[in-house]
N, CA and C of each residue as an Amber inpcrd file, in Angstrom:
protein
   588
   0.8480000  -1.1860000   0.0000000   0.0000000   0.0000000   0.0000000
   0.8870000   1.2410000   0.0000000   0.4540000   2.2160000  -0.9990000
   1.6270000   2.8790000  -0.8260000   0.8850000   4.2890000   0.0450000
   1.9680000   5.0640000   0.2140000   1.9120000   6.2360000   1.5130000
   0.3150000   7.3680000   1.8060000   0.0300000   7.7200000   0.1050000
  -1.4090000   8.0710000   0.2010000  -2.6100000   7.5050000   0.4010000
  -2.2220000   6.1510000  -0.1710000  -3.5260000   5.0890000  -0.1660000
  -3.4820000   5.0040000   1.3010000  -2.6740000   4.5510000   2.2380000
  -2.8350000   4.4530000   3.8690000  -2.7830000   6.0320000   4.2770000
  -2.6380000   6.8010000   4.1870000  -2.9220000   8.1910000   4.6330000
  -5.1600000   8.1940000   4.5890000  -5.3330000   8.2470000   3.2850000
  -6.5450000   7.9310000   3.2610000  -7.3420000   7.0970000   3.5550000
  -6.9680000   5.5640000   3.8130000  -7.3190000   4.9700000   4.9520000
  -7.5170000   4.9620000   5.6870000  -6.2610000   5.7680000   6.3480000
  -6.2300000   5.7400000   7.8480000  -7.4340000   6.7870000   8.6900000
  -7.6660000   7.9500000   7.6260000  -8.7760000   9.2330000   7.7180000
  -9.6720000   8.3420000   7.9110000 -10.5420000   7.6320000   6.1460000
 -11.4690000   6.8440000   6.4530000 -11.6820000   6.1210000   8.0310000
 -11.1780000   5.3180000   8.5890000 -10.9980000   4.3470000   9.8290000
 -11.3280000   5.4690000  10.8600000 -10.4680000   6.3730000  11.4430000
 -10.9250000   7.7040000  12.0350000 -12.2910000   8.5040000  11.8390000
 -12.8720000   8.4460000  10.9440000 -13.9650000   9.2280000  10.4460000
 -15.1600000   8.0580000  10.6410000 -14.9560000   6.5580000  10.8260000
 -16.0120000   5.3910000  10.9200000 -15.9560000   5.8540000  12.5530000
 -15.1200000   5.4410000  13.1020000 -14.8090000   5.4680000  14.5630000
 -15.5670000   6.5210000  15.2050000 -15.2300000   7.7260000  14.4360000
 -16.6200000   8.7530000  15.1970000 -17.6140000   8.7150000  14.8410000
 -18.3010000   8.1990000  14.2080000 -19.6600000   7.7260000  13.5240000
 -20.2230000   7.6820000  14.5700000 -21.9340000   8.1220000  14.6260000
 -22.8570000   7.4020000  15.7220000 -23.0060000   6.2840000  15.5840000
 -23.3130000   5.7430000  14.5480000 -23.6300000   4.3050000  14.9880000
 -22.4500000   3.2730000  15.5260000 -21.1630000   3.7790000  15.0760000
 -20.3230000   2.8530000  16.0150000 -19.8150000   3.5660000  17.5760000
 -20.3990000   4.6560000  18.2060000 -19.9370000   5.2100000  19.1670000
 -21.3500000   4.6140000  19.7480000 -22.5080000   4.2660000  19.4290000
 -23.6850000   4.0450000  20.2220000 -23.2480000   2.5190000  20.3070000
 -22.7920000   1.6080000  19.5540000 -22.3820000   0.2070000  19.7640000
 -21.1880000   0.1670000  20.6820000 -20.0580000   1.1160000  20.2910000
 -19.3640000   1.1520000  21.7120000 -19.7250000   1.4080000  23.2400000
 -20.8900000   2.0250000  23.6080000 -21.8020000   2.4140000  24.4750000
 -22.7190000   1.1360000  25.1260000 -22.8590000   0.5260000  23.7950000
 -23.5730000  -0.7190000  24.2530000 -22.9350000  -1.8230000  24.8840000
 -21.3380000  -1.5450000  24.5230000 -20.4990000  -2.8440000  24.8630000
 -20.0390000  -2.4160000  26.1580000 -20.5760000  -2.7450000  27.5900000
 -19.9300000  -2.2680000  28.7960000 -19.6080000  -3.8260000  29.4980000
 -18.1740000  -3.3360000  30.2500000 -17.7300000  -4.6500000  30.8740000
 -19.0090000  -5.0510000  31.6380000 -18.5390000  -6.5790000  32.3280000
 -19.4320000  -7.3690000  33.1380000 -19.1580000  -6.4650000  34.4470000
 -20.2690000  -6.1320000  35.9550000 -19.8910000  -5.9460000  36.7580000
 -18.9540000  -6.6450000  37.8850000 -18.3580000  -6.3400000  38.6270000
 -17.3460000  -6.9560000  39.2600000 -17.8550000  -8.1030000  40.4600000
 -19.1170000  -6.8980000  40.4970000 -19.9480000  -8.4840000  41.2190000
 -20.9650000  -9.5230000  40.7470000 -20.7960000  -9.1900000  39.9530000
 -21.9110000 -10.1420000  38.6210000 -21.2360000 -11.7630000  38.5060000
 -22.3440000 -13.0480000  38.7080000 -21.7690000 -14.0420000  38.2550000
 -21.6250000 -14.3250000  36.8000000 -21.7350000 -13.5990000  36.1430000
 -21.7840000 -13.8440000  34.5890000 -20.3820000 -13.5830000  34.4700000
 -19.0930000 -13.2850000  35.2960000 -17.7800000 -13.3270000  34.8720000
 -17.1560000 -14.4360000  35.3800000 -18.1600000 -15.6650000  35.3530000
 -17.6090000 -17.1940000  35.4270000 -17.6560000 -17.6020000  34.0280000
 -16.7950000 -18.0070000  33.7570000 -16.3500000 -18.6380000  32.3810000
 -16.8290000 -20.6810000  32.3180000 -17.0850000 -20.9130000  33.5270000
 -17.4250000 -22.7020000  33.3830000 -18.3190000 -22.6270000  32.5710000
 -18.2620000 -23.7940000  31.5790000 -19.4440000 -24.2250000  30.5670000
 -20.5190000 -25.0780000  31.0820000 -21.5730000 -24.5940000  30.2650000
 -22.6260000 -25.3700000  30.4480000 -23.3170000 -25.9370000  29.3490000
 -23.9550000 -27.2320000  29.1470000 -25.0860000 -27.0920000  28.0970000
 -26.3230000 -26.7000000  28.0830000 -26.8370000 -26.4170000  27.5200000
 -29.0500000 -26.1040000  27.5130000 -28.9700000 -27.2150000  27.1870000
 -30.6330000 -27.5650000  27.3350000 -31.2870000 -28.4640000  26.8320000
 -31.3840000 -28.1320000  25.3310000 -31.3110000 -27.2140000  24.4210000
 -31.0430000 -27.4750000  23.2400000 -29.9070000 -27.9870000  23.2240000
 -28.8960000 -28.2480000  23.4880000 -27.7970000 -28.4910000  22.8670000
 -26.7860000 -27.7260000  22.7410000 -26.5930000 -26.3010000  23.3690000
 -25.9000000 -25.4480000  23.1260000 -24.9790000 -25.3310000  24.1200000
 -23.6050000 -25.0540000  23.9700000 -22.7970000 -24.8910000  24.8100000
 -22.6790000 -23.4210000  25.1550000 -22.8420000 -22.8150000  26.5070000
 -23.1700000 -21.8080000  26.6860000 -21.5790000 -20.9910000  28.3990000
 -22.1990000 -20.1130000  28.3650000 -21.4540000 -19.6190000  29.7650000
 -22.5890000 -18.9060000  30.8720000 -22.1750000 -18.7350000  31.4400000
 -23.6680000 -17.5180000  32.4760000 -23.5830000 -16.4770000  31.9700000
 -22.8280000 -16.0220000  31.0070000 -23.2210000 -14.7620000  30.5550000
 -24.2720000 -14.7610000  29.4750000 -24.1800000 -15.7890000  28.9030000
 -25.5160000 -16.2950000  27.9960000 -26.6620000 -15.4560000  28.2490000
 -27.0450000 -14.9650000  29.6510000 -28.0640000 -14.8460000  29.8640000
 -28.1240000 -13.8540000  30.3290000 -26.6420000 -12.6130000  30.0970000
 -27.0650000 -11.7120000  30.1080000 -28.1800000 -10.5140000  28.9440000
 -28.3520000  -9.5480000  29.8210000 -29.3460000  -8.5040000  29.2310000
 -31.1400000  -8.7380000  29.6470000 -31.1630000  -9.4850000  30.5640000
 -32.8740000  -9.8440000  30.7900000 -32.9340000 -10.0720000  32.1520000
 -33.6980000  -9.5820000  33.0780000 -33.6720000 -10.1880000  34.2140000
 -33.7660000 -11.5800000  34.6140000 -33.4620000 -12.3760000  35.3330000
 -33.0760000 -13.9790000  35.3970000 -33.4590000 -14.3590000  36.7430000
 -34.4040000 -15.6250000  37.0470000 -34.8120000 -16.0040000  37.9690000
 -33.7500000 -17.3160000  37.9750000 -33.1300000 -17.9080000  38.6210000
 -31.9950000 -18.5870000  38.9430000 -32.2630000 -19.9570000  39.9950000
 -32.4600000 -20.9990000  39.6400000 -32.2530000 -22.1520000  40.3170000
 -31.6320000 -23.5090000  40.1720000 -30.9450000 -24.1680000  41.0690000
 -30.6380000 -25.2420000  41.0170000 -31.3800000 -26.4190000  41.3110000
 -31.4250000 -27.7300000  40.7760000 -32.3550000 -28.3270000  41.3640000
 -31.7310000 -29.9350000  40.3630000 -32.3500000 -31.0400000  40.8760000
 -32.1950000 -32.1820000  39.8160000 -33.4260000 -32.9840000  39.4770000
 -33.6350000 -33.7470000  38.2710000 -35.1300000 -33.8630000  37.7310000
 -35.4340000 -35.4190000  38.1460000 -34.6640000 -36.2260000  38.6870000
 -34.7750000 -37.5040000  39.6770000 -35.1120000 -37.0790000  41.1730000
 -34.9690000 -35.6390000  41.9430000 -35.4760000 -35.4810000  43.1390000
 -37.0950000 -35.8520000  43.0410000 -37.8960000 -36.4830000  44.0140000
 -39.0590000 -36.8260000  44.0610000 -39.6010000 -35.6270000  45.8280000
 -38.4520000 -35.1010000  45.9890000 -38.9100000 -34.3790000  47.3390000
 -39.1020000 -33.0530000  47.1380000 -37.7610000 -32.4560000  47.4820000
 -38.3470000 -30.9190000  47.4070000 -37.7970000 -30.0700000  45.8290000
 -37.4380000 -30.6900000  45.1070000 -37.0430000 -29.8990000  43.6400000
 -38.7850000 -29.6550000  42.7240000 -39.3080000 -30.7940000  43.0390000
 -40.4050000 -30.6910000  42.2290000 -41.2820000 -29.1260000  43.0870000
 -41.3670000 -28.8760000  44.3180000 -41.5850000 -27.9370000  44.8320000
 -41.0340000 -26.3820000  44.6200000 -39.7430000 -26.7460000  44.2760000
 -38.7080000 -25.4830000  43.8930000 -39.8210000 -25.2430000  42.6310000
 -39.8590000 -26.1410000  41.2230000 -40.1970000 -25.8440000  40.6130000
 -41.3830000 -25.2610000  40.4680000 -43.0040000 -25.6390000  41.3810000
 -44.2890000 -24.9520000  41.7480000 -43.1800000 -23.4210000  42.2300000
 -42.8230000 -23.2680000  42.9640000 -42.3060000 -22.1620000  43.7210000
 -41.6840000 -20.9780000  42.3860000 -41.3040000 -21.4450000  41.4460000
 -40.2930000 -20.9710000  40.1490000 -42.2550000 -20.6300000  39.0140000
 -43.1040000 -21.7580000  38.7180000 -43.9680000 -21.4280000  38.0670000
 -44.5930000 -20.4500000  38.5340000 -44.7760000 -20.1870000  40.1410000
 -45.4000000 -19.0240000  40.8180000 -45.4380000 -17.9320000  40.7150000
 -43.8790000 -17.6990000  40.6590000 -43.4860000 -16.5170000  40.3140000
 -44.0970000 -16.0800000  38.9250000 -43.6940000 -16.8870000  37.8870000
 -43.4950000 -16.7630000  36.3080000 -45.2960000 -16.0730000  36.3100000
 -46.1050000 -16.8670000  37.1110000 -47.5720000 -16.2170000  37.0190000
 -47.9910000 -15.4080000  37.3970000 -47.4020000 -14.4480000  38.5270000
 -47.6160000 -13.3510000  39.6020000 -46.8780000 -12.3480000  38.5440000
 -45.8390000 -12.3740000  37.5190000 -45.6320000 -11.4280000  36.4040000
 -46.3370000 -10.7100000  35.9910000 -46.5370000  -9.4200000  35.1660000
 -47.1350000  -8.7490000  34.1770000 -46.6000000  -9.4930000  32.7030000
 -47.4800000  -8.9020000  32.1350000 -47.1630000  -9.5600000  30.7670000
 -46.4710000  -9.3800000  30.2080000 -45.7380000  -7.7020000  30.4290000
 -44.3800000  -7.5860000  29.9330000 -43.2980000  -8.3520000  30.4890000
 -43.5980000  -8.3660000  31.8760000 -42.6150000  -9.0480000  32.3490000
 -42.2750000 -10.4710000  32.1540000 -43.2620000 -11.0360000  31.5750000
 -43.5300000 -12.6700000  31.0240000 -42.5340000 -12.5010000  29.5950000
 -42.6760000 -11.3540000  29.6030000 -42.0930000 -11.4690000  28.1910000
 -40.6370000 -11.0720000  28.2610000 -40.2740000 -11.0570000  29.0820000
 -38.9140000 -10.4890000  29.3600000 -37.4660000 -11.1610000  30.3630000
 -38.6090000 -12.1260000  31.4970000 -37.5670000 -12.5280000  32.2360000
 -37.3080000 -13.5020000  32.2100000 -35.9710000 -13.8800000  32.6250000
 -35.5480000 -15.6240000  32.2440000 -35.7350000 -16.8200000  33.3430000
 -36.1960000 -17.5760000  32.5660000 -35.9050000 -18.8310000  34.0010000
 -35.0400000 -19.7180000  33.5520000 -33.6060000 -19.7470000  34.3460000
 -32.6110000 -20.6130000  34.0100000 -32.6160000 -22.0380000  35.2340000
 -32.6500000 -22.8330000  35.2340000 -32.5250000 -24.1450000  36.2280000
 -31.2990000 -24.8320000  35.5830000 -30.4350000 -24.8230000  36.4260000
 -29.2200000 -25.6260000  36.4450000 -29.3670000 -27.0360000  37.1400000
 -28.5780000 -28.2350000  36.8030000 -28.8820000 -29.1020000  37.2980000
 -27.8340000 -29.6990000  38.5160000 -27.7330000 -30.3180000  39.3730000
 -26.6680000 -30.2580000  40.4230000 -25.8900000 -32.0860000  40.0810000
 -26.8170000 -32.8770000  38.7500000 -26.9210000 -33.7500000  38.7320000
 -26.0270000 -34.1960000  37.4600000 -24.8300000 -34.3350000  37.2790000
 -24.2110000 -34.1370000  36.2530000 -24.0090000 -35.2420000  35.4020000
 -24.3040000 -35.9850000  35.5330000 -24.5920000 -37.6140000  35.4020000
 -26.2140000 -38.0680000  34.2420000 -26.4980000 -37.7510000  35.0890000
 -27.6240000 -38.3620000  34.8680000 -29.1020000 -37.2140000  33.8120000
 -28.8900000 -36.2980000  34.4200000 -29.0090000 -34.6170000  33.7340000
 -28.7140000 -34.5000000  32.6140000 -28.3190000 -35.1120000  31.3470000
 -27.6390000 -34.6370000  29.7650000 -28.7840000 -33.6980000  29.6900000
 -28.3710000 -33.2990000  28.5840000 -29.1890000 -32.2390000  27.7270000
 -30.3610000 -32.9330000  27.4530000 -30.4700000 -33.9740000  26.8980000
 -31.7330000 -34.3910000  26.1100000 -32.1050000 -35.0240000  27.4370000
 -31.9340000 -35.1850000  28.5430000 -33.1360000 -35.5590000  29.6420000
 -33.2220000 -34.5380000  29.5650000 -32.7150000 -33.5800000  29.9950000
 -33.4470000 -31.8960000  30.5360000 -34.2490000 -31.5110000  29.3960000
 -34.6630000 -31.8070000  28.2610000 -34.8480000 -31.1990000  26.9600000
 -37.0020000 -32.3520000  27.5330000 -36.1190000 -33.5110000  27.8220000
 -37.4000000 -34.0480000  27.9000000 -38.0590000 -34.0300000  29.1700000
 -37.7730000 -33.1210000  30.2950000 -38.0320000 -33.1580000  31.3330000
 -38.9950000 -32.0310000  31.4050000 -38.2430000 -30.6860000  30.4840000
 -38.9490000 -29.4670000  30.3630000 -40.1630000 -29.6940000  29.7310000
 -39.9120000 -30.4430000  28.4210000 -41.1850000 -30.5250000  27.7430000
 -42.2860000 -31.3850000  28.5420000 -41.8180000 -32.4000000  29.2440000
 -42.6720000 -32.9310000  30.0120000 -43.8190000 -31.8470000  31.3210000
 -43.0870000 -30.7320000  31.5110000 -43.4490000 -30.4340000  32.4400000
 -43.8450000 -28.5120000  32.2360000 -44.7030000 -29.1730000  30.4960000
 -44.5850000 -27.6180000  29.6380000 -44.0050000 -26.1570000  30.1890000
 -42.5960000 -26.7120000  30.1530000 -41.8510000 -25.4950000  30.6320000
 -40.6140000 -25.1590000  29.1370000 -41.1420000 -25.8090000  28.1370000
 -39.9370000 -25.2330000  26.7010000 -40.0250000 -23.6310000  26.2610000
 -41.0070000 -23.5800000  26.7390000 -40.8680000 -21.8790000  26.4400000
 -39.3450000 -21.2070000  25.8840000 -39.1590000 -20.1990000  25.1100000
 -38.4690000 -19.3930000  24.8270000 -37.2640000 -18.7330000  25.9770000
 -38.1940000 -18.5960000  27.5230000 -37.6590000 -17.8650000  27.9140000
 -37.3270000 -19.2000000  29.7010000 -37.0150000 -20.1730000  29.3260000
 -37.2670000 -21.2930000  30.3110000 -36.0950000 -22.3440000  29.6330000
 -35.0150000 -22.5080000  30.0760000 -33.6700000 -22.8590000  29.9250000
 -33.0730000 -23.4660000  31.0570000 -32.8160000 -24.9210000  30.4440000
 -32.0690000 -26.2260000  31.7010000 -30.7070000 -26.3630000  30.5500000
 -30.2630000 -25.9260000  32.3190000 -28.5690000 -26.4710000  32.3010000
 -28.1320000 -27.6080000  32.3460000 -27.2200000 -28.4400000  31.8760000
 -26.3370000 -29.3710000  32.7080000 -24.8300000 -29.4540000  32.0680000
 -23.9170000 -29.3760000  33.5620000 -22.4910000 -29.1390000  33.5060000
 -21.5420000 -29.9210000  34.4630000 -20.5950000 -30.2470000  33.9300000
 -19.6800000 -30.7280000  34.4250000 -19.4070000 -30.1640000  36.3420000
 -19.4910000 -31.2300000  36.8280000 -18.7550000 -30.9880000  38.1650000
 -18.5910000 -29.5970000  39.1280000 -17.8730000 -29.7150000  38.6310000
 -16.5510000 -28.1260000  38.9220000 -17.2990000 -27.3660000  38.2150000
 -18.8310000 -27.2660000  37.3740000 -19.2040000 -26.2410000  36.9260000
 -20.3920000 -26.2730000  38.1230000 -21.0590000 -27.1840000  38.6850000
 -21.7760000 -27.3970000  39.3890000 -21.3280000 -26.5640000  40.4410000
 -20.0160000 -27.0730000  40.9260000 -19.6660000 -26.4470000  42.5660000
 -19.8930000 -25.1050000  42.6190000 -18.6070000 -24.4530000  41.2930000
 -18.5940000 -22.9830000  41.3970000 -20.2890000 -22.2510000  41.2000000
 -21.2040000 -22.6440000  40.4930000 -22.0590000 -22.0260000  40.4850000
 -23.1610000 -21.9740000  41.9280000 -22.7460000 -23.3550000  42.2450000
 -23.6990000 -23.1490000  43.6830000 -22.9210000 -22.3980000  45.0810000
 -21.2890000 -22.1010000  44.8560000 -20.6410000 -21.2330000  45.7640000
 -20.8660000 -20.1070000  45.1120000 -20.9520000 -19.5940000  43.8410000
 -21.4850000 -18.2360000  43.9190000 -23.0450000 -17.6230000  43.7880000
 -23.7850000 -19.0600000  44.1760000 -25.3750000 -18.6720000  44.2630000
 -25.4370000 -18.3030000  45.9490000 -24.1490000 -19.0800000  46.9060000
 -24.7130000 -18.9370000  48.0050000 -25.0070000 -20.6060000  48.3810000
 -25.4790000 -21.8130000  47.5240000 -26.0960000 -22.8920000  47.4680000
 -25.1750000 -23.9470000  48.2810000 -25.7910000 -24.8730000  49.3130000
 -24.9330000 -25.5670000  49.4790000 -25.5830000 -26.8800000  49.3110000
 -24.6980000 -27.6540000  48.8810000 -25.0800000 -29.1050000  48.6650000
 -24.0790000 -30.8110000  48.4550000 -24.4460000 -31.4490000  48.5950000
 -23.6110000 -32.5720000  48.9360000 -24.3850000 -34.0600000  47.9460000
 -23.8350000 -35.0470000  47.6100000 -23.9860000 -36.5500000  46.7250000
 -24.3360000 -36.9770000  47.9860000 -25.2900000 -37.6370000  48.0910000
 -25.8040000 -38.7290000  49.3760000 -25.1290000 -40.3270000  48.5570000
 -25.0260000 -41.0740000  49.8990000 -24.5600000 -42.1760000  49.7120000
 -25.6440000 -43.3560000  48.5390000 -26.7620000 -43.0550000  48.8580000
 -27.6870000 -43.6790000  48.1170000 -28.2660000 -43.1310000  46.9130000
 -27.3680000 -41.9680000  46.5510000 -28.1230000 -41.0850000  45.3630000
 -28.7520000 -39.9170000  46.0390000 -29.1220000 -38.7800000  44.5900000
 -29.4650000 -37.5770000  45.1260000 -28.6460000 -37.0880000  45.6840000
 -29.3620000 -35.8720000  46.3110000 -28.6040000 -34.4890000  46.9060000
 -29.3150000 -34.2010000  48.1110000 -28.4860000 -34.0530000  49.0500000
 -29.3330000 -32.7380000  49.6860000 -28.6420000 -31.4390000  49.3600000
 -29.4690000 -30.4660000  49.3660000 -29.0350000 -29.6110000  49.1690000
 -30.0380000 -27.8120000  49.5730000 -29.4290000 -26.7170000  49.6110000
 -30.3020000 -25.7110000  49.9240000 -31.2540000 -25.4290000  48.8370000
 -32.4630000 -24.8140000  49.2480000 -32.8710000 -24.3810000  48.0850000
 -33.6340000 -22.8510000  48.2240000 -32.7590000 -22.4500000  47.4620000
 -32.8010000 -21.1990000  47.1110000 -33.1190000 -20.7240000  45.6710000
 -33.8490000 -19.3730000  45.4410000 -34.3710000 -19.1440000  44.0910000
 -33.6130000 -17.5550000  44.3650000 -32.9760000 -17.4210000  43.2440000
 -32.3210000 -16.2230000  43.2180000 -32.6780000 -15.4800000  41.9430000
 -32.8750000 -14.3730000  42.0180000 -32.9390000 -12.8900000  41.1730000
 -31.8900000 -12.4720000  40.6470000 -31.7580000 -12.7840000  39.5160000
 -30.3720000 -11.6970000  39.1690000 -30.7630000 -10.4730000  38.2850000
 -29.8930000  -9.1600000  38.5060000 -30.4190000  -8.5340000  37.0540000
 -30.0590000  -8.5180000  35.8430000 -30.0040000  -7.7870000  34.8450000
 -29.7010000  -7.7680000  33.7340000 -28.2760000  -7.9670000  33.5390000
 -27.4630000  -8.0460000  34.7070000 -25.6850000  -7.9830000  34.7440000
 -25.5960000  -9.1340000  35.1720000 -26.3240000  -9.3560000  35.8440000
 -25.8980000 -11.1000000  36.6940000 -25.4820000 -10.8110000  37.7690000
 -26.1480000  -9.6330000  38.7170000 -25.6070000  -9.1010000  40.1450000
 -26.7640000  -9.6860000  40.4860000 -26.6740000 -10.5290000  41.9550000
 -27.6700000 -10.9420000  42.6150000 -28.3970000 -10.0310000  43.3910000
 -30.0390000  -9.6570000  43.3400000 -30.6580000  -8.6460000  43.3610000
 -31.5470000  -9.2550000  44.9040000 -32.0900000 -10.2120000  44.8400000
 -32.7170000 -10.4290000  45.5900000 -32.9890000 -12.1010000  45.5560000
 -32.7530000 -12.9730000  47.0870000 -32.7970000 -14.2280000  47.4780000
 -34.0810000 -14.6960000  47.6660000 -35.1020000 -15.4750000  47.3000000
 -36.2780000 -16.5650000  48.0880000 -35.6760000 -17.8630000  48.5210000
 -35.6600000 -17.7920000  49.7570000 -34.7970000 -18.9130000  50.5190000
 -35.7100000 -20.0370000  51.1890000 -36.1800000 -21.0380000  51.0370000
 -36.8890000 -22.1360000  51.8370000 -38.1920000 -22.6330000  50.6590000
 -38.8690000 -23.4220000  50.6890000 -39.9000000 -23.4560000  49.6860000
 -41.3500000 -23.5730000  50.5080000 -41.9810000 -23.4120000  49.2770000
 -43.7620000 -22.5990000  49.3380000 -43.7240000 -21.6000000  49.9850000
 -42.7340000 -20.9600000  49.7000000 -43.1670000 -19.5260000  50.1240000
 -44.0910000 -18.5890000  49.2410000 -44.6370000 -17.7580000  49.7680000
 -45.5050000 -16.8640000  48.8880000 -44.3420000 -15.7990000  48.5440000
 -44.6970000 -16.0000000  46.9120000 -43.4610000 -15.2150000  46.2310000
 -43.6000000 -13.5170000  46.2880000 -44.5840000 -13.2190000  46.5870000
 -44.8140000 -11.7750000  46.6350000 -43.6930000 -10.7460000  46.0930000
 -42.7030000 -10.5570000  47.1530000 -41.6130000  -9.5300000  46.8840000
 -40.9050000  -9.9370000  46.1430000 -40.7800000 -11.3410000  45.6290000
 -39.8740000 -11.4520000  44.2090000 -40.7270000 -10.8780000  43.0720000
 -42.0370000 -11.2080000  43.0110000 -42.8590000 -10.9210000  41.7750000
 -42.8160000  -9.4760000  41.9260000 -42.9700000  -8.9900000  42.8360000
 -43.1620000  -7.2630000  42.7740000 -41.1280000  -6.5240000  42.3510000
 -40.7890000  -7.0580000  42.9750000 -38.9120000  -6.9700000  42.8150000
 -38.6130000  -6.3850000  41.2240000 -39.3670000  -8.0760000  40.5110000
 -39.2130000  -8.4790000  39.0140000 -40.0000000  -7.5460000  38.0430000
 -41.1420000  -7.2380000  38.6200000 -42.3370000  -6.3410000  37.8590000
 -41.4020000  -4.9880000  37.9370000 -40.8360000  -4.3960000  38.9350000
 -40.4280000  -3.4720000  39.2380000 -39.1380000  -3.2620000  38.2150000
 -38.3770000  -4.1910000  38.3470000 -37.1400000  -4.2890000  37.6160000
 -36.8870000  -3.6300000  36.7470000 -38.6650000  -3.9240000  35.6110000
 -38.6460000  -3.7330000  34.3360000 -39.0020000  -2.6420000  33.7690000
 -39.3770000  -1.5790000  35.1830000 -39.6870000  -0.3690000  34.9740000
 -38.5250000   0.6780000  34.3110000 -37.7620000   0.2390000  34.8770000
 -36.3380000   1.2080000  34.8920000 -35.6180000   0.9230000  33.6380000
């Protein structure tokens, strides 16, 4: 390239750069917050099939649980507790927030059980997404939910159960800790969210 052709280049490139539309896309691109779990890098799959990270799910508010689809005790409850919410929504807000369920069950959990677990339990929706991940993706996500849990000798888990709020960054906004609780202040939290 010779000296004018990159002189005029180089203008061009300078003259894109101040452009609105690439100064409003630079605007759009802001780091992850420092307290946000979406700056965990462990992989996960969906039940489609997709290999994903927790940031996947940034930009939407996110209702957050762990749970496994062989519990016969209290996961099936988490989940009434998770549909509760999703119904105490506005309609925008139906249309907006995520329900992610991770599985604690790494084994037994593939994608295509979770794929047939959801559909079993008409939860495929658009905005209704099962995890399952390796191990060490399991741990770290339930030490930065707060979650604690353990492999019983005979199978299963015990484990806490907690339903967590994140916002649009993946900063944890607000905890529902124990089950059948009346979701109230999460649904109002979430409705609220979407005001701003």
């Amino acid at each position: 390239m010779r000296f004018n052709d990159f002189a005029r280049f180089s203008v061009l490139v300078v003259s894109l750069i101040g452009s609105a539309p690439l100064r409003a896309l630079a605007d759009e691109i802001q780091p992850i917050p420092k307290n946000s779990i979406y700056l965990s890098k462990a992989p996960w799959t969906t039940h489609e099939g997709k290999t994903v990270t927790l940031s996947s799910l940034r930009g939407s508010p996110t209702v957050v649980s762990m749970l496994y689809t062989s519990c016969k005790a209290t996961c099936p409850l988490t989940l009434l507790d998770l549909q509760a919410i999703e119904k105490g929504l506005t309609a925008e807000a139906k249309s907006k927030v995520q329900f992610a369920i991770f599985s604690f069950d790494s084994s037994t959990d593939t994608p295509a059980h979770l794929k047939e677990f959801a559909n079993s339990h008409n939860l495929s929706g658009a905005h209704w997404t099962f995890h399952s991940g390796k191990v060490a993706s399991v741990r770290e996500l339930a030490a930065l939910l707060g979650i604690r849990f353990k492999l019983l000798d005979g199978g299963g888990f015990d484990h806490s159960n907690i339903i967590t709020v994140l916002d649009t960054e993946g900063v944890i906004i607000h905890k529902q800790v124990g089950l059948k609780q009346v979701p109230t202040e999460t649904i109002a939290l979430l409705n609220q969210t979407l005001l701003h």
